[in-house]
C-alpha positions in Angstrom: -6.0 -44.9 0.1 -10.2 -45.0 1.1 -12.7 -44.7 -0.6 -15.3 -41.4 0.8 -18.6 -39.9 0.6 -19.0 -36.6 0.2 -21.5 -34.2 -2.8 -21.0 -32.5 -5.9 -20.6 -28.7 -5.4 -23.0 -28.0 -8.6 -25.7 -30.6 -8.7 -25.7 -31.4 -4.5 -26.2 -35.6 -5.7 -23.9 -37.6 -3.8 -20.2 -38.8 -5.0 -17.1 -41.2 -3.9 -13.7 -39.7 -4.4 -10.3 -41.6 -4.0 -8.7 -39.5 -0.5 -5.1 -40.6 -0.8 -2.1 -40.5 -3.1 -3.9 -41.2 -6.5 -1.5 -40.0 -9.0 0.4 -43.6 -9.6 -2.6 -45.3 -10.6 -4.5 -42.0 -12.3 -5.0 -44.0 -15.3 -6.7 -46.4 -14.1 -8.9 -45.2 -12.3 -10.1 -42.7 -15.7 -10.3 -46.5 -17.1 -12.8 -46.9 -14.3 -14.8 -43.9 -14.9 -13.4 -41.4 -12.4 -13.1 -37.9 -13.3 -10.8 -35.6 -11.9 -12.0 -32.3 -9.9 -8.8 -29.5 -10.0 -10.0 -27.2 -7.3 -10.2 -30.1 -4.6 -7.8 -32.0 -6.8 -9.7 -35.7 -6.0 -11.0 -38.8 -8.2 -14.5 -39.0 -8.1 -16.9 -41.1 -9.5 -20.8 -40.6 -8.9 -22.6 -42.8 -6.2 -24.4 -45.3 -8.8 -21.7 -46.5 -10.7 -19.5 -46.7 -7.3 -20.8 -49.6 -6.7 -19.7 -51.9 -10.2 -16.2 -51.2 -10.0 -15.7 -52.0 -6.3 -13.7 -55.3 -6.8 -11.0 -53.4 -9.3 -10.7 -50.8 -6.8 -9.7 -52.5 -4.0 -7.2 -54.6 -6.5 -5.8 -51.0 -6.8 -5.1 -51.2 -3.1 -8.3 -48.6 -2.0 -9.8 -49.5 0.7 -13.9 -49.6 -0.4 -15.7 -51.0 3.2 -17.7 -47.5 2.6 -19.3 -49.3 -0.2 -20.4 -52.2 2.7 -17.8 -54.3 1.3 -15.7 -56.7 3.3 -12.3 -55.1 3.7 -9.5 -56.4 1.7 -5.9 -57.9 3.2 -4.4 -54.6 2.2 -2.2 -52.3 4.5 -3.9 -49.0 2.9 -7.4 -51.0 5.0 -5.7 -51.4 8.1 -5.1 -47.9 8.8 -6.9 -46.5 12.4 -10.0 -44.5 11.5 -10.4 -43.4 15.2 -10.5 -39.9 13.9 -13.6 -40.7 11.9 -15.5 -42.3 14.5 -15.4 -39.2 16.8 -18.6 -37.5 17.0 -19.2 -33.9 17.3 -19.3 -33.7 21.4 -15.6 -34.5 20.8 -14.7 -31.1 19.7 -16.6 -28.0 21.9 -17.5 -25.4 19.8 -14.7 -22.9 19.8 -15.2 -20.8 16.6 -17.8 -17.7 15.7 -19.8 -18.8 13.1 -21.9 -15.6 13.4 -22.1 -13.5 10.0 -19.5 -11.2 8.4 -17.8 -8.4 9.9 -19.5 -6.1 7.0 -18.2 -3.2 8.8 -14.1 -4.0 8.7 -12.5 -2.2 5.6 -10.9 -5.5 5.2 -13.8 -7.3 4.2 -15.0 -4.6 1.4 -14.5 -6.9 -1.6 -15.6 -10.1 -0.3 -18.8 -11.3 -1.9 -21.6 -11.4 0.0 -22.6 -14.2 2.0 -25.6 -15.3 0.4 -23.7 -16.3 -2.5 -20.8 -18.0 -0.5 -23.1 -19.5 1.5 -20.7 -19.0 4.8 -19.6 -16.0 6.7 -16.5 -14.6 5.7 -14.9 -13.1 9.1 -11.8 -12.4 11.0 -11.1 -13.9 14.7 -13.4 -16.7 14.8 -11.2 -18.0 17.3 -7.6 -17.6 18.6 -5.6 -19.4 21.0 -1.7 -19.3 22.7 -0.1 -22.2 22.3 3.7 -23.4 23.6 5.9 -24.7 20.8 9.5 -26.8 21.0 11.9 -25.3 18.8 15.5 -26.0 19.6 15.2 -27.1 23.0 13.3 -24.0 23.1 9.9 -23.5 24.6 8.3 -20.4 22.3 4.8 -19.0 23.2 2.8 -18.1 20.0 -0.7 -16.9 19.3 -2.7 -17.6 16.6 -5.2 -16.5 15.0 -7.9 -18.0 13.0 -10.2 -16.5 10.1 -12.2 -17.6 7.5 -11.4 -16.4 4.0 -12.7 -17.4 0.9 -11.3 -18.8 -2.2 -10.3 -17.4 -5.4 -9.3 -19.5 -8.1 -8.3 -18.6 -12.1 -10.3 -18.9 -14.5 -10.6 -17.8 -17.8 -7.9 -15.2 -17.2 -9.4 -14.1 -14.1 -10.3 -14.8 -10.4 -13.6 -16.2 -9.5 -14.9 -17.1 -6.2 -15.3 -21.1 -5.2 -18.3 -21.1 -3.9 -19.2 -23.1 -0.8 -16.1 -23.7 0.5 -13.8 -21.5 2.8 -10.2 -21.0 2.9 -9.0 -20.5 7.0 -6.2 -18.3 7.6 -3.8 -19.4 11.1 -2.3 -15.7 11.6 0.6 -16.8 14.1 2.4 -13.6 16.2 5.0 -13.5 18.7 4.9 -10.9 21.4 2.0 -9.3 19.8 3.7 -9.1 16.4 2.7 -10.9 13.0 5.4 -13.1 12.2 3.9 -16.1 9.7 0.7 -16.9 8.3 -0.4 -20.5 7.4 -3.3 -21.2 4.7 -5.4 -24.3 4.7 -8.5 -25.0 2.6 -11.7 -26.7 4.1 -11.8 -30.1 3.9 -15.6 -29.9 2.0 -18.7 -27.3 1.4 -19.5 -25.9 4.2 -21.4 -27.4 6.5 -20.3 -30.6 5.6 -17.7 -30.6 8.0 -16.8 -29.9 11.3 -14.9 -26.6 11.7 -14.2 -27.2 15.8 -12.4 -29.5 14.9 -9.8 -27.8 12.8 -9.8 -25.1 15.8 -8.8 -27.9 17.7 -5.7 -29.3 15.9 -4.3 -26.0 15.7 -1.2 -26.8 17.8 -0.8 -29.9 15.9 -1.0 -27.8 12.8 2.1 -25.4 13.8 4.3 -27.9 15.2 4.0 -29.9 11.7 4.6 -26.4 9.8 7.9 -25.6 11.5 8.8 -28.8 10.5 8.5 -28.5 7.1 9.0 -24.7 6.6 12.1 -23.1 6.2 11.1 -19.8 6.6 9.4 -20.3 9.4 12.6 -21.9 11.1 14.7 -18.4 10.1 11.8 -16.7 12.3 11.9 -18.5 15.4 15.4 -18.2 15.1 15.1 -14.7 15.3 12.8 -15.0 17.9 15.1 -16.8 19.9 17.7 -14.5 19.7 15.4 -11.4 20.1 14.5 -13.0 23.7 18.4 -12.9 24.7 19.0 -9.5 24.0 19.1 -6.7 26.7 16.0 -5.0 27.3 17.3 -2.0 27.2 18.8 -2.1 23.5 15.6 -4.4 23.3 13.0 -0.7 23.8 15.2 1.6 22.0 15.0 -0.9 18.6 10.7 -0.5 19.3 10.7 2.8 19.3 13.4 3.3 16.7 10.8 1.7 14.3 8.1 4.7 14.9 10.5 7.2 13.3 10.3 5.5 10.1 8.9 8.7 8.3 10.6 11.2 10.4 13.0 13.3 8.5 16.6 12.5 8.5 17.2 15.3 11.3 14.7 14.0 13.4 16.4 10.6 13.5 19.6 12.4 14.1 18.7 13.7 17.1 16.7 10.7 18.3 19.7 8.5 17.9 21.8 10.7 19.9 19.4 10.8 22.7 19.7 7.5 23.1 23.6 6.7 23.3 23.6 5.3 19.4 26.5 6.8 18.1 25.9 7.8 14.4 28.4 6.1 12.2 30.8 8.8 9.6 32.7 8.9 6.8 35.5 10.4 5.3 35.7 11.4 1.8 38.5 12.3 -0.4 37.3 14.9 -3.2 38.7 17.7 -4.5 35.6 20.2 -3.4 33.5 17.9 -0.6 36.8 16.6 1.2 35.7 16.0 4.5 33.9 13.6 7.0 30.1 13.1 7.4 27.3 11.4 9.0 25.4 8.7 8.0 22.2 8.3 9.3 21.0 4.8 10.0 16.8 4.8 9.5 15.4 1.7 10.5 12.1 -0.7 9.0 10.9 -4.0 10.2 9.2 -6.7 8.6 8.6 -10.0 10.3 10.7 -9.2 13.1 13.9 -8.4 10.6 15.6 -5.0 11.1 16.7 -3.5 8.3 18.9 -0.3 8.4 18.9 2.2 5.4 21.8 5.2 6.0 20.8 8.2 4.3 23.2 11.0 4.0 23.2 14.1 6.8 24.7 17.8 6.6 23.5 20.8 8.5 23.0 23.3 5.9 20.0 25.5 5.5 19.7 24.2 1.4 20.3 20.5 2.0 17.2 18.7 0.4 15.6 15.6 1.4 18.7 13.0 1.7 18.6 9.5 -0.1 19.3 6.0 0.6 23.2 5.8 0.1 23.1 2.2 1.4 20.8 -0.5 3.1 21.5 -3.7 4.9 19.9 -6.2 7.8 20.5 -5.6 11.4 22.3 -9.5 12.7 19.7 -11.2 15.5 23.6 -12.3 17.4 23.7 -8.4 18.1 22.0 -8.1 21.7 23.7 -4.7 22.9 23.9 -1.2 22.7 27.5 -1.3 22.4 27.4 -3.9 20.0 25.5 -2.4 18.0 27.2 0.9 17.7 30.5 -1.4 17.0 28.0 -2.7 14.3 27.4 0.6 12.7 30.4 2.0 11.6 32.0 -1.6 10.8 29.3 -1.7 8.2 29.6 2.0 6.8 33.9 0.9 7.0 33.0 -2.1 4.9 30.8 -0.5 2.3 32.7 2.9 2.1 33.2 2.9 -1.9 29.4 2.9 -2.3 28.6 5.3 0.5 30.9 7.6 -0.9 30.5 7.7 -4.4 26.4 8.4 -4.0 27.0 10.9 -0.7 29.1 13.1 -3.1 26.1 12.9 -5.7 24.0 14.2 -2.7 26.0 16.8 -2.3 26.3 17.6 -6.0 22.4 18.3 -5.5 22.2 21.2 -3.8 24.6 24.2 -3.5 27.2 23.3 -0.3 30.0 25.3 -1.3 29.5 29.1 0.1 30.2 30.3 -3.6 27.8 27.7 -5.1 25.5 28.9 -2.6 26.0 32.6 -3.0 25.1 31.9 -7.1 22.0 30.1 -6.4 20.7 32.6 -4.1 20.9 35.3 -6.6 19.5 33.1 -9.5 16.3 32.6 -6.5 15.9 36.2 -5.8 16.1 36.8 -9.8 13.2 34.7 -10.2 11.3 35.3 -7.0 11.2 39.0 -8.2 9.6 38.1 -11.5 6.5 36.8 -9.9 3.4 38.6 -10.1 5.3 42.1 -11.8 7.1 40.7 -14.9 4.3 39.7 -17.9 7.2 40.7 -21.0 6.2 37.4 -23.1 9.0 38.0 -25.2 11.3 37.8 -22.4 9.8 34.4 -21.5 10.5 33.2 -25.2 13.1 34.3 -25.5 14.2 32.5 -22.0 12.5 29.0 -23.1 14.0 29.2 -26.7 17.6 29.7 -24.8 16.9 26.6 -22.7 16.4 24.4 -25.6 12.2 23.9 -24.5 10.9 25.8 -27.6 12.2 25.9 -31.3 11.5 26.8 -34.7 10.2 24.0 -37.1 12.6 22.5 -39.3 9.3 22.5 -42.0 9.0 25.9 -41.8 8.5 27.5 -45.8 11.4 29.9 -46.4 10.3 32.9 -48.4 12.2 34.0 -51.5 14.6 35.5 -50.6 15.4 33.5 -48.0 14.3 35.5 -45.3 11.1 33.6 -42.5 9.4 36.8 -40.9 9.1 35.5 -36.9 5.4 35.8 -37.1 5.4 33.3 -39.5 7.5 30.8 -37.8 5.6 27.5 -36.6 7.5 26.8 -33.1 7.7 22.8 -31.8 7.3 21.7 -28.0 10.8 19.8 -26.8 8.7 17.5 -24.8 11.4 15.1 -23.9 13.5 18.0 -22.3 10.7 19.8 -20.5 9.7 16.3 -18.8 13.6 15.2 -18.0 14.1 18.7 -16.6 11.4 18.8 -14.5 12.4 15.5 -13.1 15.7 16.4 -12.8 16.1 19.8 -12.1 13.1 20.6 -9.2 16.2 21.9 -6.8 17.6 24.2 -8.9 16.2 27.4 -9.0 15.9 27.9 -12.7 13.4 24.8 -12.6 11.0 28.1 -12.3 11.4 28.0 -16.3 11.2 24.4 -17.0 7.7 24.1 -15.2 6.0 27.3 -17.2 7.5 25.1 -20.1 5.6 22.0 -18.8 2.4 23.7 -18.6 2.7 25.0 -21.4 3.3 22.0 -23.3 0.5 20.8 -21.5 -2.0 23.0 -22.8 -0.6 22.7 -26.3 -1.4 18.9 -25.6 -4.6 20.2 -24.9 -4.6 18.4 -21.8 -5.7 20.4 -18.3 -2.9 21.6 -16.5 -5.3 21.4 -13.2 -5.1 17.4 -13.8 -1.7 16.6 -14.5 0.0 15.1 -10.8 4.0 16.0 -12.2 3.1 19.6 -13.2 1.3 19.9 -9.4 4.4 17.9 -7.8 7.1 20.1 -9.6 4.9 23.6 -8.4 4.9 22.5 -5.1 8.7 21.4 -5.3 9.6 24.8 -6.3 7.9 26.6 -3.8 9.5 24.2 -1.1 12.5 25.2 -2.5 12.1 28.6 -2.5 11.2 28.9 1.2 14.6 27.2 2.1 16.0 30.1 0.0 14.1 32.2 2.6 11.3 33.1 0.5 7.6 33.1 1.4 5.2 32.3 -1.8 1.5 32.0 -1.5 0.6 29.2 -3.4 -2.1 29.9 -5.2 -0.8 33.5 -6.5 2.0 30.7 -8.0 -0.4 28.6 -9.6 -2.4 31.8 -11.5 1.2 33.2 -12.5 1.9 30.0 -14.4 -1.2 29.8 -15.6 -1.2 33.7 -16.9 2.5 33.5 -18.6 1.8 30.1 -20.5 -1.6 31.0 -21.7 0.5 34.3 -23.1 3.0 31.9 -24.6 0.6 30.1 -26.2 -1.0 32.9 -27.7 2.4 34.3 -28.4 3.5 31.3 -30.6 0.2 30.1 -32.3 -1.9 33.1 -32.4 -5.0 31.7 -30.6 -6.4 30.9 -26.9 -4.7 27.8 -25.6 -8.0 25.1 -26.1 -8.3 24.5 -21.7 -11.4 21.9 -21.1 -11.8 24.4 -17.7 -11.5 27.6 -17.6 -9.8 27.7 -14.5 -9.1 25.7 -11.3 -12.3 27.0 -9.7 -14.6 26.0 -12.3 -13.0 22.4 -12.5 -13.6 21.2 -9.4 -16.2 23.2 -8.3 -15.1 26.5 -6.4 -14.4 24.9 -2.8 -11.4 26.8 -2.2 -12.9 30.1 -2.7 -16.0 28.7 -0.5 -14.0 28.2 2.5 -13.3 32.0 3.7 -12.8 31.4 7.4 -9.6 29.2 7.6 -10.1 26.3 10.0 -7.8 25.2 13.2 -7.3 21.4 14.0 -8.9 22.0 17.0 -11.9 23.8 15.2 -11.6 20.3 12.8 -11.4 18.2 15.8 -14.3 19.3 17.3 -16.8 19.2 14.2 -15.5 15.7 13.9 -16.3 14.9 17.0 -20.0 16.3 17.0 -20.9 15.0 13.7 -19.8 11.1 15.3 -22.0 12.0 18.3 -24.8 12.5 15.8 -23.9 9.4 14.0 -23.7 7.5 16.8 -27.3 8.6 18.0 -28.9 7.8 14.8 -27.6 3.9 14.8 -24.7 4.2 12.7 -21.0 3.0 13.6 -19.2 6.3 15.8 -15.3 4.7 15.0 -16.3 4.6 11.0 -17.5 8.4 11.4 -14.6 9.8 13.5 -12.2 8.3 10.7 -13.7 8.7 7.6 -16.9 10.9 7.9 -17.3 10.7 4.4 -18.1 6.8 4.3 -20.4 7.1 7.3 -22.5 9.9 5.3 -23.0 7.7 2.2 -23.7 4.7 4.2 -26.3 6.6 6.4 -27.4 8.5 3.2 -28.4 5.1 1.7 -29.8 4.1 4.4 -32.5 6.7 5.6 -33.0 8.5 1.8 -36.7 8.3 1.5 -36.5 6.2 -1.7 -35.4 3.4 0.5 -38.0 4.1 2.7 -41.3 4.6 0.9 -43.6 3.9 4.0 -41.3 6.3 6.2 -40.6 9.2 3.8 -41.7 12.0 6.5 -39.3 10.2 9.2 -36.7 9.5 6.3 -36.2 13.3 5.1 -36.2 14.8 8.6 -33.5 11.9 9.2 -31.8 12.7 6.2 -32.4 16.9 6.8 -30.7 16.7 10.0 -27.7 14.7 8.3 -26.9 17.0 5.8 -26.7 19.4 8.4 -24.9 17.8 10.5 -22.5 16.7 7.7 -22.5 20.7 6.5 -20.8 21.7 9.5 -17.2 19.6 8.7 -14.7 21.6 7.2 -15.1 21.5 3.3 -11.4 19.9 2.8 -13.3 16.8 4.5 -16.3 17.1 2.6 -14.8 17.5 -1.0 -11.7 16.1 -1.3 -12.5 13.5 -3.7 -9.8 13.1 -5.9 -6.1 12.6 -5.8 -5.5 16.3 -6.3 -7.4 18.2 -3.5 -6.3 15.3 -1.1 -2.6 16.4 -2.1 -3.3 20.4 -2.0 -5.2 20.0 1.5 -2.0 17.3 2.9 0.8 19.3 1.9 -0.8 22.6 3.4 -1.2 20.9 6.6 
């Protein structure tokens, strides 16, 4: 243990702190007059009393020459300093101290550098570096960035001012695999930052050495760099159909010599054997395989996980692998099989099953936009168990409640579990005019509500693997139509809507957009309004991704209340913005919320 100088982060006077192992003799040193500091976690005393308590601190065994004290006979004393006594030529400058990288998404939150008083930012330096693992020689890169430090306080996270946090971002083979943290060793500026650039290699080697999870990687790494490069590619591109639909997959798979793993199952109506699908997802260089059920019928729905596992590192062929798969479908059969037959539970597979459901479809796909009988629709919901009399309602004398005068109650519970549950079954048609329904009893906009608008869209998904083609919005202003009715029907008053209608909720921009717009068309505007972008100083990648970022950031910029001594330039500026900006297609322009974003997604 030493005794050294550094400055408090508050006042900027100078200090002593204890560097070392102080914890057995803590006590002592609060004797002293030491006070402890949690965020660096040191002893520190200020520079005046330093000084009178000298000769008790090196009885402690700290070595206190800083002080221009003689050093003691103590082993803590004797230790080499050589790192201390370099000088800054020793270590080149290798890291960007230039500011922030205010333009990276990344960075949005970080505090701006005036008040850290350093430049947060990415890649201030990277370097490749050869490390021994298992008579093993593994290249790595790593990459270094400065961060900044949050600590708790209060109940929430505050920034430590002053001193950075550096993030060694290590990949193999251009893929993230571990990331080391280390704090600064003092305020920045006070330090020298080369120098932890240069002891990067030093760094690594001691964390493999102490990290287990790190060893499990390069183990994997090792054993990724024996298998055959041909099993090797079709594992990379395996991981880019990730979102692909279970078909998709199917079909890939083939194509590439994997043999899709099946399974036989004993049941009285789905006897029979199947495939299961292997999907695969990688994180840190682990495989992991999730089999989804697959059947080649025009009604199956989106399959589910029916089982998930890891793909072994030992496995480095094709025909391993494929030995792999159906060992591991063999060995898990009982919980493949019991949740594929729930799979095919969901959906009408049996032809008669199928031949019921497709009249129950056309029953209901004929109702739209022709049958309006409210009291068929009551009647309907009433059956279902979604609507029911009051069990307050006051008999009359005789016993006898007139209809009129019965006050109905909402099943809310049912409505919400059906529209959950029931979205592939046809009849769902009734449980969602139920939901939207309730909803406006709940005098809560049906426009707003994400289920309602999830189990719509559901239905008419369904309906077009039934063969049927529904416009989507003539969907929406039937349900809207039938349970404003309802709710006329059972409480004898207009349902209590905060909008009148979609339009007038967020604005009218669907009926705005007459001409329907081709990607290409999309492409193109896109494309001219970065141009644009680009020729007024602002950033072209920002406006070719998100042009409505680059708009408010420009729109900030060059509005003439910014610019009071330019307002003439500043309008013309801001003129030809808005109309360059007026040109993209209005989904771009005004999909603010969650709900357009969805509308505009799922039509693509």
């Amino acid at each position: 243990m030493k005794l050294v100088k550094s400055y408090n982060t508050k006042s900027g006077s100078p200090i002593y702190y204890v560097d070392g192992n102080a914890y057995p003799i803590k006590d002592k040193l609060k004797e002293l007059g030491f006070r402890w500091f949690r965020p660096r976690k040191i002893w520190w005393i200020s520079e005046s009393k330093a000084p009178s308590v000298s000769s008790q601190l090196q009885q402690l065994g700290i070595d206190t020459s800083i002080l221009g004290d003689s050093p003691a006979d103590t082993p803590a004393q004797q230790e080499p300093v050589e790192e201390e006594q370099k000088t800054e030529q020793d270590y080149p400058e290798l890291t960007d101290k230039t500011s922030s990288d205010s333009y990276d998404r990344h960075y949005r939150n970080v505090p701006k550098e005036r008040y850290l008083r350093y430049p947060a930012k990415r890649n201030i330096y990277q370097t490749e570096i050869d490390v021994n693992f298992k008579d093993t020689t593994i290249p790595l890169k790593v990459v270094m960035d400065r961060w900044f430090v949050k600590v708790s306080k209060g109940g929430r996270y505050v920034t430590r001012r002053k001193i950075p946090r550096y993030y060694y971002n290590v990949y193999y083979d251009d893929e993230f695999i571990i990331r080391i943290k280390q704090n600064a060793p003092d305020e920045w500026g006070r330090y020298n930052e080369d120098k932890l650039a240069y002891e990067i290699p030093e760094l690594v080697n001691k964390y493999i050495n102490e990290t287990e999870t790190f060893q499990k990687i390069l183990n994997h790494v090792i054993d990724y760099s024996q298998r055959d490069p041909e099993f090797h590619n079709i594992l990379k591109e395996w991981e880019d159909q990730t979102t692909v639909r279970v078909g998709e997959v199917f079909n890939f798979l083939e194509d590439k010599g994997v043999r899709i793993p099946t399974i036989t199952i004993d049941h009285p109506t789905y006897s029979g054997s199947y495939y299961v699908v292997p999907k695969m997802y990688t994180y840190i260089l682990q495989p992991s395989l999730y089999f989804e059920p697959f059947v080649k019928h025009p009604l199956a729905p989106r399959s589910n996980t029916v089982y998930s596992g890891d793909i072994p590192s030992n496995i480095k062929t094709l025909s391993e692998f494929n030995t792999f798969l159906q060992q591991e479908v063999d060995r898990n059969k009982e919980e493949i099989e019991e949740k594929y037959v729930k799979y095919l539970e969901s959906f009408p597979f049996t032809e008669e099953e199928e031949e019921e459901k497709r009249g129950e479809m056309q029953e209901v796909v004929d109702m739209i936009n022709s049958n309006y009988n409210i009291d068929f629709f009551k009647n309907q919901l009433e059956e279902l168990g979604y609507i029911r009399p009051s069990k307050k309602a006051p008999r009359m004398q005789d016993g006898f409640i007139p209809r009129e005068s019965i006050k109905w109650v909402i099943e809310s519970k049912k409505i919400v579990d059906d529209v959950y549950k029931s979205f592939r079954d046809p009849k769902s048609f009734y449980a969602t005019i139920a939901y939207w329904l309730h909803r406006k009893v709940r005098n809560i906009s049906s426009w707003t509500d994400m289920m309602l608008n999830d189990a719509i869209m559901q239905w008419q998904r369904l309906a077009e693997r039934y063969g049927h083609k529904i416009d989507l919005d003539e969907l929406y202003k039937y349900f809207d139509t039938i349970s404003s009715e309802l709710y006329k029907k059972l409480y004898g008053q207009e349902p209590k809507d905060r909008w009148k209608d979609f339009e007038d909720f967020y604005g009218g921009y669907r009926t705005q957009q007459d001409v329907p717009v081709t990607p290409q068309d999309k492409a193109t505007s896109i494309e001219q309004f970065a141009q644009f972008v680009q020729n007024i100083g602002g950033d072209y990648n920002i406006a070719k991704d998100d042009p409505r970022r680059a708009y408010r950031q420009l729109a900030l910029q060059y509005h003439p209340d910014k610019n009071p001594d330019n307002i003439e330039e500043s309008k013309n500026i801001m003129q030809q913005l808005n109309e360059a900006y007026g040109k993209l297609p209005l989904d771009i322009r005004r999909a603010t919320n969650w709900y357009s974003k969805f509308i505009f997604s799922y039509k693509r």
